[in-house]
N, C-alpha and C positions, 0 to 999 in steps of 0.2 A: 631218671633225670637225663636231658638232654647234655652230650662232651660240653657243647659250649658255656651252660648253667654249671655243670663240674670245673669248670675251665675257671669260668669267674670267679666263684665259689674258694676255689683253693686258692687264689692270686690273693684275693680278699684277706680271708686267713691267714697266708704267709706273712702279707703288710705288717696286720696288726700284730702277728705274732712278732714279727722281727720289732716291731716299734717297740713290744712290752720288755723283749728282751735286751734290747740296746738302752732301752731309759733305765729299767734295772743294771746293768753293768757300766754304762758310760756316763760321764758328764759331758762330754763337747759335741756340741751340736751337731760339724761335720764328722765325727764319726757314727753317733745315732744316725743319721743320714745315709751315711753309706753302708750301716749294717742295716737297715731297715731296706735300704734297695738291692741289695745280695741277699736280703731273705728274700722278698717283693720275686725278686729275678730265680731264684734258686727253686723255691715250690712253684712257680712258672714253668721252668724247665721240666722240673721232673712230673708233672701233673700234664702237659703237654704230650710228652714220653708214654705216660702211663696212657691216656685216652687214646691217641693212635695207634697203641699195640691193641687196645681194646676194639677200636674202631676196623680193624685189622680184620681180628680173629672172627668180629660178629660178622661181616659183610664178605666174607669168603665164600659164602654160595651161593652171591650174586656170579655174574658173569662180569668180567673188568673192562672189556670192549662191547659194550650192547649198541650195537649199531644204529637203530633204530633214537635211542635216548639222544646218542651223537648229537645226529641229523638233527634233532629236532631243539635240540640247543644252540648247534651251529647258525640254524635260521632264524631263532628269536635273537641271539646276537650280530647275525647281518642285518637282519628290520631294523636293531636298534641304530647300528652303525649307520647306515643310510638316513633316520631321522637325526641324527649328532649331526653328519655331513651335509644334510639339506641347512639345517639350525646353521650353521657354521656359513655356510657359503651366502645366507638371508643375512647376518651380522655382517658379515664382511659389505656383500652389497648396499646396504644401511650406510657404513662408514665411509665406504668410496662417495657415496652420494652427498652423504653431509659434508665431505671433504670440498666435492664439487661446488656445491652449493654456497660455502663456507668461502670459497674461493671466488667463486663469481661477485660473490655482495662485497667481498673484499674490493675488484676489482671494480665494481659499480662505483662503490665511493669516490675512489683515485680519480 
């Protein structure tokens, strides 16, 4: 099972667990409430804990700097950056223009 299906998995569990346990012990709402979000939160935490010592121990004989992997994330992160900044700078041009434009028929009226 992949950490993040383990991840889900236990947050899940914890919910419910805490919800069966709080409607067993409590009547008021907000306290079912907030023991159900400190279990919710608690097997979070420690399920969190547990996967990255795991995550840890399995991936230890990889190399922790591969150079090559970098670079080649570095680059599909610049490609994206540059198409966000093209998108971004075509939006902005759109607005000025419709400003423009907006402004002119304003001005035609008068």
């Amino acid at each position: 099972m992949k950490p993040n299906n383990f991840i889900n998995l236990s947050v899940v569990f914890g919910f419910f667990l805490g919800l069966v346990f709080a409607l067993a012990k409590f009547d008021n709402p907000e306290t079912i409430f907030f023991c159900t979000l400190f279990s919710t939160l608690g097997f979070y935490l420690i399920i969190l804990f547990c996967s990255s010592v795991y995550i840890w121990f399995v991936e230890t004989n990889q190399t922790f700097f591969n150079k090559t992997r970098i670079d080649k994330r570095l680059e599909f992160f610049d490609k994206e950056f540059d198409i966000r900044e093209r998108e971004a700078i075509n939006i902005r041009r759109y607005i000025q223009n419709a400003d423009f434009l907006e402004n002119k028929s304003s001005n035609d009226k008068k």
